[in-house]
PyMOL Python script that loads the backbone (N, CA, C, O; Angstrom):
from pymol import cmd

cmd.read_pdbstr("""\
ATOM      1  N   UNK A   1     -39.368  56.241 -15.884  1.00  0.00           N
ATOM      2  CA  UNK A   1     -38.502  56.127 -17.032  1.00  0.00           C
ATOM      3  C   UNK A   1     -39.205  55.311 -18.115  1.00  0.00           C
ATOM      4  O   UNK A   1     -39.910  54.382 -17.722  1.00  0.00           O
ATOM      5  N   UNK A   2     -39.099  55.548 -19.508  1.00  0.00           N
ATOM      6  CA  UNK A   2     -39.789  55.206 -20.271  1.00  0.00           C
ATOM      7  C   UNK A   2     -39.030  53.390 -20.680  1.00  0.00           C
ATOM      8  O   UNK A   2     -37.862  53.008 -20.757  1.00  0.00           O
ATOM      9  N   UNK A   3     -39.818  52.960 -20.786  1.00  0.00           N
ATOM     10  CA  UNK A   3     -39.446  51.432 -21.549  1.00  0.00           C
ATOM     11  C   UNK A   3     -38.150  51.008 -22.685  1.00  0.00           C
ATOM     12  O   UNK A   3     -38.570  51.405 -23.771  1.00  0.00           O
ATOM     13  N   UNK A   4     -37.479  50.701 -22.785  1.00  0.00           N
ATOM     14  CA  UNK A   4     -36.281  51.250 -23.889  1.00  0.00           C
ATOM     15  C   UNK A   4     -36.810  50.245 -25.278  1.00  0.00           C
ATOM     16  O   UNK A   4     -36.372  50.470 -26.406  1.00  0.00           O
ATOM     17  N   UNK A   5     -37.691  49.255 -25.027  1.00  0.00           N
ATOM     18  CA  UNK A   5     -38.638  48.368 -25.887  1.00  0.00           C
ATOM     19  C   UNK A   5     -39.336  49.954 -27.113  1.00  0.00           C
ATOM     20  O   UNK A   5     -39.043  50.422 -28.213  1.00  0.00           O
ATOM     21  N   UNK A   6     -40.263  50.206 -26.101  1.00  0.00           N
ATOM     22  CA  UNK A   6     -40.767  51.484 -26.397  1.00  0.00           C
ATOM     23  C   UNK A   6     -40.211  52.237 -27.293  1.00  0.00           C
ATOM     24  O   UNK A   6     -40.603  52.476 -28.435  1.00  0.00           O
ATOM     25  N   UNK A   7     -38.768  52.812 -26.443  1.00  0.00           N
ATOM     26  CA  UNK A   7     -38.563  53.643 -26.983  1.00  0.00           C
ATOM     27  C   UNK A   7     -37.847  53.463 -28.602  1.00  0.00           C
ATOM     28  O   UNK A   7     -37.942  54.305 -29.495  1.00  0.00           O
ATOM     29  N   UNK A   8     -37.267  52.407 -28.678  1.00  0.00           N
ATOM     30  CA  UNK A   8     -36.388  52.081 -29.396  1.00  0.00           C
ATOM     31  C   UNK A   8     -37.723  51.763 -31.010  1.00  0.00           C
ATOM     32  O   UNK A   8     -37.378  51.852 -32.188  1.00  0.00           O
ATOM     33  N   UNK A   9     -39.309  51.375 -30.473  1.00  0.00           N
ATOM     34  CA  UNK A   9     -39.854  51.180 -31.445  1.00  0.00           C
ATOM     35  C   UNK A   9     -40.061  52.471 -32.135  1.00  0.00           C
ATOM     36  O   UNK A   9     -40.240  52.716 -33.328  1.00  0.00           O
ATOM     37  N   UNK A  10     -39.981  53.406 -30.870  1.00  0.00           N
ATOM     38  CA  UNK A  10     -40.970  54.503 -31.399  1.00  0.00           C
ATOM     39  C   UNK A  10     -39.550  55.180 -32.775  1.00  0.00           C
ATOM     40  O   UNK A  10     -39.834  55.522 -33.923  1.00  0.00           O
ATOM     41  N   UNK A  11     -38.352  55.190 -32.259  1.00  0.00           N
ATOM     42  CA  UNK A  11     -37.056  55.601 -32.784  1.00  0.00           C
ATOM     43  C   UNK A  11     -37.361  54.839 -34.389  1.00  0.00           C
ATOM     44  O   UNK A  11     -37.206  55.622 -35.326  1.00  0.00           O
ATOM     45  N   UNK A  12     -37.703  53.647 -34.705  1.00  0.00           N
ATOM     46  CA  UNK A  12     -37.612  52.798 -35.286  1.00  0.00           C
ATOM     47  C   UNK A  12     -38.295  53.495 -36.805  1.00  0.00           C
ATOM     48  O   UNK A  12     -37.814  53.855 -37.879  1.00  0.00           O
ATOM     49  N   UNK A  13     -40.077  53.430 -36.024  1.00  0.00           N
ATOM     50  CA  UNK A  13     -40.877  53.768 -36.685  1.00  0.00           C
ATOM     51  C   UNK A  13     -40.911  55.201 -37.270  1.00  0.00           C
ATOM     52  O   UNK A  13     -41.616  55.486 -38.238  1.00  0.00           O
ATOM     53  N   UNK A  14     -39.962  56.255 -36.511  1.00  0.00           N
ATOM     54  CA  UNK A  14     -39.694  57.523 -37.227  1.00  0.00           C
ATOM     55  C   UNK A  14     -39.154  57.565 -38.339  1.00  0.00           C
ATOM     56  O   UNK A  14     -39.519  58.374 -39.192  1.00  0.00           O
ATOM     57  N   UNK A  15     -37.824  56.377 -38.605  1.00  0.00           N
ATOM     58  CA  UNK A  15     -37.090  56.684 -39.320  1.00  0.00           C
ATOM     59  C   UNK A  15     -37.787  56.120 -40.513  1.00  0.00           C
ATOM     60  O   UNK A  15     -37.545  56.563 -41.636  1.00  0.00           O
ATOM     61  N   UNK A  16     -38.798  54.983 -40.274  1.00  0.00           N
ATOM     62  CA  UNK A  16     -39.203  54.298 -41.818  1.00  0.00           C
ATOM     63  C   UNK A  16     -39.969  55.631 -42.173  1.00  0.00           C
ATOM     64  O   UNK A  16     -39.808  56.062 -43.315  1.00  0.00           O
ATOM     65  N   UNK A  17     -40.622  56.185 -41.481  1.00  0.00           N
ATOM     66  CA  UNK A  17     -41.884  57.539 -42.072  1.00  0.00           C
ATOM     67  C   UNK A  17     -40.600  58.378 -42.848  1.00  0.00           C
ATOM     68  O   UNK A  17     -40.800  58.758 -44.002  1.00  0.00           O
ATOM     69  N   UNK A  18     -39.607  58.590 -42.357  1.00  0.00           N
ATOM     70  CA  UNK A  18     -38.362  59.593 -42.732  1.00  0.00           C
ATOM     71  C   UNK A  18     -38.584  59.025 -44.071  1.00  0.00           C
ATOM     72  O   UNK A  18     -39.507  59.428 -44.778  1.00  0.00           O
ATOM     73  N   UNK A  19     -37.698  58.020 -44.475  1.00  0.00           N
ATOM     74  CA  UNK A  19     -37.422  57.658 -45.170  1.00  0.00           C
ATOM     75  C   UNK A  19     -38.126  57.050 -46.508  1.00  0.00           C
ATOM     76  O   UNK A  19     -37.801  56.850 -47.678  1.00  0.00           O
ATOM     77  N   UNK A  20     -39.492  56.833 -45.523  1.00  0.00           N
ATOM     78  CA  UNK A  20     -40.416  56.713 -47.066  1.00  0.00           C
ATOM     79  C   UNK A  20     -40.686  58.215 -47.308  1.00  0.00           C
ATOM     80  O   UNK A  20     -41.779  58.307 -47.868  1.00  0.00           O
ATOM     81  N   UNK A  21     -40.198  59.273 -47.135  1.00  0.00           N
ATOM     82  CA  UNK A  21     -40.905  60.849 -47.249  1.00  0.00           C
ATOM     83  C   UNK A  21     -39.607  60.945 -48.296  1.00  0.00           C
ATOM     84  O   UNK A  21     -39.767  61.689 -49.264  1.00  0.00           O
ATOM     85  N   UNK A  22     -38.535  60.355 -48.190  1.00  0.00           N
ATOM     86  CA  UNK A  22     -37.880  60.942 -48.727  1.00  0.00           C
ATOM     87  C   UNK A  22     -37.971  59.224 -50.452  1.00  0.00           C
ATOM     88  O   UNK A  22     -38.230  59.306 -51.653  1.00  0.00           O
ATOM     89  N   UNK A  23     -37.747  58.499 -49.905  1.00  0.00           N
ATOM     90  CA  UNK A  23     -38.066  57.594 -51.246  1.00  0.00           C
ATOM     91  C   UNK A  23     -39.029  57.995 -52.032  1.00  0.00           C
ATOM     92  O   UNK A  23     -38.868  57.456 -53.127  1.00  0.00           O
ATOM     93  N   UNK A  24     -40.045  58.740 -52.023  1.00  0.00           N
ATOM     94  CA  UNK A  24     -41.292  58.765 -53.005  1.00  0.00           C
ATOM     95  C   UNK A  24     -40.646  59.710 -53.886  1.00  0.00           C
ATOM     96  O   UNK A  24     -41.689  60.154 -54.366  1.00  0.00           O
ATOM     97  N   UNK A  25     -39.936  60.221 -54.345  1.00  0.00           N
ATOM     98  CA  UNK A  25     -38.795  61.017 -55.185  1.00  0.00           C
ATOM     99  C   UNK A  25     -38.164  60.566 -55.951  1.00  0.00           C
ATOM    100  O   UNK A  25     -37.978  61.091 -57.049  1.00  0.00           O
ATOM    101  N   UNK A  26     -37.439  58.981 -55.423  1.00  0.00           N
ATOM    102  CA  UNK A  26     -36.905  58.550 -56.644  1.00  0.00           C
ATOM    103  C   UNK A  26     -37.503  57.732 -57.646  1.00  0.00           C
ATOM    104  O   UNK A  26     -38.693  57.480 -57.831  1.00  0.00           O
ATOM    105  N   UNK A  27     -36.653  57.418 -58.162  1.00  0.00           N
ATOM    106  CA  UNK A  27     -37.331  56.043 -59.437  1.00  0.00           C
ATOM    107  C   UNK A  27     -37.183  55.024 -58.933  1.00  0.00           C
ATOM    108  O   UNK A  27     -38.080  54.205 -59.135  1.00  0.00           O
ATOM    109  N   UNK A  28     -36.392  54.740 -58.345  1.00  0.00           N
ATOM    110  CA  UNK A  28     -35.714  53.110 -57.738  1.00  0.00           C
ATOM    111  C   UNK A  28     -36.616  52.624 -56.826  1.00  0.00           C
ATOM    112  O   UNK A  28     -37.016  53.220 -55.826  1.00  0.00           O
ATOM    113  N   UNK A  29     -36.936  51.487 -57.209  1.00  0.00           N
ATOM    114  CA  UNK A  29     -36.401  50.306 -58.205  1.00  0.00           C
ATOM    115  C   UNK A  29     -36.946  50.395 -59.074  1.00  0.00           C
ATOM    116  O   UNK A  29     -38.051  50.939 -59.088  1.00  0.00           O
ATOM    117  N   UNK A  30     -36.343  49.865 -60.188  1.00  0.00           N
ATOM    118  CA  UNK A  30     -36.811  50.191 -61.834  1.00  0.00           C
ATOM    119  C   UNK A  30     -37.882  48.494 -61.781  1.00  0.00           C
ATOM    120  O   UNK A  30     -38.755  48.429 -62.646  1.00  0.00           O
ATOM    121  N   UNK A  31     -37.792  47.630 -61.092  1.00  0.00           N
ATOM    122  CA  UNK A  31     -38.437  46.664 -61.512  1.00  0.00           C
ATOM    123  C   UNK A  31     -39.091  45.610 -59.905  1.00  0.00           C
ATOM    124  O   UNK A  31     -38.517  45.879 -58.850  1.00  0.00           O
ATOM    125  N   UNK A  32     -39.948  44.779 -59.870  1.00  0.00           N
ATOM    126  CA  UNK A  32     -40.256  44.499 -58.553  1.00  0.00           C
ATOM    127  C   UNK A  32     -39.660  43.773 -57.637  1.00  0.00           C
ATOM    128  O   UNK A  32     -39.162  42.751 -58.108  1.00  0.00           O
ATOM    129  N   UNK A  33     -39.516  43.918 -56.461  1.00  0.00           N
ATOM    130  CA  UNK A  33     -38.685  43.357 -55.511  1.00  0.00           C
ATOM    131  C   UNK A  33     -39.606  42.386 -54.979  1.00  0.00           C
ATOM    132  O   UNK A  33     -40.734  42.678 -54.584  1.00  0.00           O
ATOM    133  N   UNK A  34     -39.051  41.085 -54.974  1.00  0.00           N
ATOM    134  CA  UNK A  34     -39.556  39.747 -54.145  1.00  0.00           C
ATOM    135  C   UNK A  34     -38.882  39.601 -53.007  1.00  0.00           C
ATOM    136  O   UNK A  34     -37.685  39.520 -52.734  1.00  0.00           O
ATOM    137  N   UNK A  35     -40.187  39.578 -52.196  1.00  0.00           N
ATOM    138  CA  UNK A  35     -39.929  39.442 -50.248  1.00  0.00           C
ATOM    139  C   UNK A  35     -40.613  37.799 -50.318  1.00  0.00           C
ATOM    140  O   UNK A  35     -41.690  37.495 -50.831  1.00  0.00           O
ATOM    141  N   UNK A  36     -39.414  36.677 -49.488  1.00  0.00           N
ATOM    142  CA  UNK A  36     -39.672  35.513 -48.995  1.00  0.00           C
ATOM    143  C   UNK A  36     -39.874  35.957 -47.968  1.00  0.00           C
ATOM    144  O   UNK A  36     -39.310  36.938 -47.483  1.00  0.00           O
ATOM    145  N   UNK A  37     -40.786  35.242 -47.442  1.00  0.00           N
ATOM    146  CA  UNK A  37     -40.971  35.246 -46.224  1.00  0.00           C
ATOM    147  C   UNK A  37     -40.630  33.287 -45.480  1.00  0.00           C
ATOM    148  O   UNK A  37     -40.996  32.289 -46.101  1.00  0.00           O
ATOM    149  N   UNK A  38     -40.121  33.250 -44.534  1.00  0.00           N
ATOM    150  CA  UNK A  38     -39.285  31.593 -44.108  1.00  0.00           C
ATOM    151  C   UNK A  38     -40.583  31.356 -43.795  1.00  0.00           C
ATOM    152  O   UNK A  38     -41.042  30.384 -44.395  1.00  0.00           O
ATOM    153  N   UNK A  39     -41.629  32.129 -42.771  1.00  0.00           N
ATOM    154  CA  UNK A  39     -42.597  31.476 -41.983  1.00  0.00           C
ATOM    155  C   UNK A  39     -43.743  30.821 -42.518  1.00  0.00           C
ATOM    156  O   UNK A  39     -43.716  30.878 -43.747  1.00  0.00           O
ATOM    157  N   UNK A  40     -44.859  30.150 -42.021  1.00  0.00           N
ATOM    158  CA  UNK A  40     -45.721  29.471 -42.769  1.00  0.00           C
ATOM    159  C   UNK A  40     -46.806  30.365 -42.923  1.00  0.00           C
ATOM    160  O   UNK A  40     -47.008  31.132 -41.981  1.00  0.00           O
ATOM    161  N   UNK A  41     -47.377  30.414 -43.683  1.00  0.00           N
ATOM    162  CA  UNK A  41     -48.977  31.213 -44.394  1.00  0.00           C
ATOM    163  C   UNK A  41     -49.396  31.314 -43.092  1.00  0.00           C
ATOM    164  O   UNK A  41     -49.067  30.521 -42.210  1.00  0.00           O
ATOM    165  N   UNK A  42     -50.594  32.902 -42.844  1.00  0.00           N
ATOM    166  CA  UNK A  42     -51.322  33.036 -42.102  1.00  0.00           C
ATOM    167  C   UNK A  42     -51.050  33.400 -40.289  1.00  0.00           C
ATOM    168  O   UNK A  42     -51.850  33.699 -39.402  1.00  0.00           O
ATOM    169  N   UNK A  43     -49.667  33.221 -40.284  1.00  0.00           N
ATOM    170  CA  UNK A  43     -49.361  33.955 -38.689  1.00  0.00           C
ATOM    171  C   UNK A  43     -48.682  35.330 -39.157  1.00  0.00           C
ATOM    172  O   UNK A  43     -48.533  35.804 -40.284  1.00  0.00           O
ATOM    173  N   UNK A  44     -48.331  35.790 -37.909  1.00  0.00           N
ATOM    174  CA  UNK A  44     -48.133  37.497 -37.700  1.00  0.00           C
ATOM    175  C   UNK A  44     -47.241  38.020 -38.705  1.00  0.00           C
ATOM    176  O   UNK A  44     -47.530  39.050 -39.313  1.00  0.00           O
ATOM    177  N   UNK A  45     -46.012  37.283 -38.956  1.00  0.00           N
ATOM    178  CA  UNK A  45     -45.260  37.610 -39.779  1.00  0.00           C
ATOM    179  C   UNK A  45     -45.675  37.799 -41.076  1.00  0.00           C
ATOM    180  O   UNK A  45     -45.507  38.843 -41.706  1.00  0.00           O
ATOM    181  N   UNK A  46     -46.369  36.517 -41.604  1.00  0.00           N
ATOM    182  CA  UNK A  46     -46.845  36.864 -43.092  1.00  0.00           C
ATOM    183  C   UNK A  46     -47.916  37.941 -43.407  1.00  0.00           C
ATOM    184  O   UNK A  46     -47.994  38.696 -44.376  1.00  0.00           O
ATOM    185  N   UNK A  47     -48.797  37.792 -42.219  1.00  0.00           N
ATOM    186  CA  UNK A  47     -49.365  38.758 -42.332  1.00  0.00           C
ATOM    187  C   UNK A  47     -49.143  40.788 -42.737  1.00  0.00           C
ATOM    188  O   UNK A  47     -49.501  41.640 -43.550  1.00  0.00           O
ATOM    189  N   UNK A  48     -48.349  40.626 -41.549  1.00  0.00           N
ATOM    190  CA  UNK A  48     -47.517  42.316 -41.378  1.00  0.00           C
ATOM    191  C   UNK A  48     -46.887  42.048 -42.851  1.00  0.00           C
ATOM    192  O   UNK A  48     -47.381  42.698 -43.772  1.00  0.00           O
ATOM    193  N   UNK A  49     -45.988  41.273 -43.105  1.00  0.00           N
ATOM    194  CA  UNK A  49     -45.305  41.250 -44.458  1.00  0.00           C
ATOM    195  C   UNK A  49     -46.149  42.180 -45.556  1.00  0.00           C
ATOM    196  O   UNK A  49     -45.955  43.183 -46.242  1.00  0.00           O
ATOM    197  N   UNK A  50     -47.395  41.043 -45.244  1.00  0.00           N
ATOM    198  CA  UNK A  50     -48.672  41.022 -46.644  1.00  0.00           C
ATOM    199  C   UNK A  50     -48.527  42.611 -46.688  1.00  0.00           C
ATOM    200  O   UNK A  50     -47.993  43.342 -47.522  1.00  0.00           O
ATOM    201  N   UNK A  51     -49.360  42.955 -45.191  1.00  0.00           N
ATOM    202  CA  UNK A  51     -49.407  44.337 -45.126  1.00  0.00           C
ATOM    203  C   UNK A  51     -48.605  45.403 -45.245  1.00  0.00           C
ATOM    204  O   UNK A  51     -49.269  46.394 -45.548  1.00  0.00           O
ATOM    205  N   UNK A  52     -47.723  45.573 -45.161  1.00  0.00           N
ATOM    206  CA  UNK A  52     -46.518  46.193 -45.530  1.00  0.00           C
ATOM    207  C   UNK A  52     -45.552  46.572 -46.295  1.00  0.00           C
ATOM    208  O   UNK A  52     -44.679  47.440 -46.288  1.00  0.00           O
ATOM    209  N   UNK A  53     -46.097  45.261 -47.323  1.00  0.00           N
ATOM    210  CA  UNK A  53     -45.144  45.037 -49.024  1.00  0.00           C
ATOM    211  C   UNK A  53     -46.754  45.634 -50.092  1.00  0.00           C
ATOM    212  O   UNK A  53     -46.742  45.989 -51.271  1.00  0.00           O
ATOM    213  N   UNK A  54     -47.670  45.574 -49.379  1.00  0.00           N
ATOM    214  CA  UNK A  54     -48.866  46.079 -50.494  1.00  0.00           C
ATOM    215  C   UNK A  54     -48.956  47.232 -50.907  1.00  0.00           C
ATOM    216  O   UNK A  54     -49.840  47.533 -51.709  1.00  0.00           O
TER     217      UNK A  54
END
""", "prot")
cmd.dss("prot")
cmd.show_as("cartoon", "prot")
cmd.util.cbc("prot")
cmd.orient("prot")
């Protein structure tokens, strides 16, 4: 039986691909969105953030 960790990422990660397929269509947002991040510079979080908001 598969991992439900697993599975639930793999579920996860479909829907952002979905959904950025379907966002590149609109206009929105008309202006830039600021992501805080709580954690401190340089661990996993800020990192993926970095990567992910670029």
């Amino acid at each position: 039986m598969m991992n439900p960790r697993i599975l639930h990422a793999g579920l996860v990660g479909a829907l952002i691909v979905a959904g950025a397929s379907g966002a590149a269509e609109q206009n929105w947002p008309t202006r830039a969105i600021s992501v805080i991040s709580p954690f401190t510079a340089g661990n996993a979080s800020d990192l993926v953030g970095r990567v992910v908001l670029d």
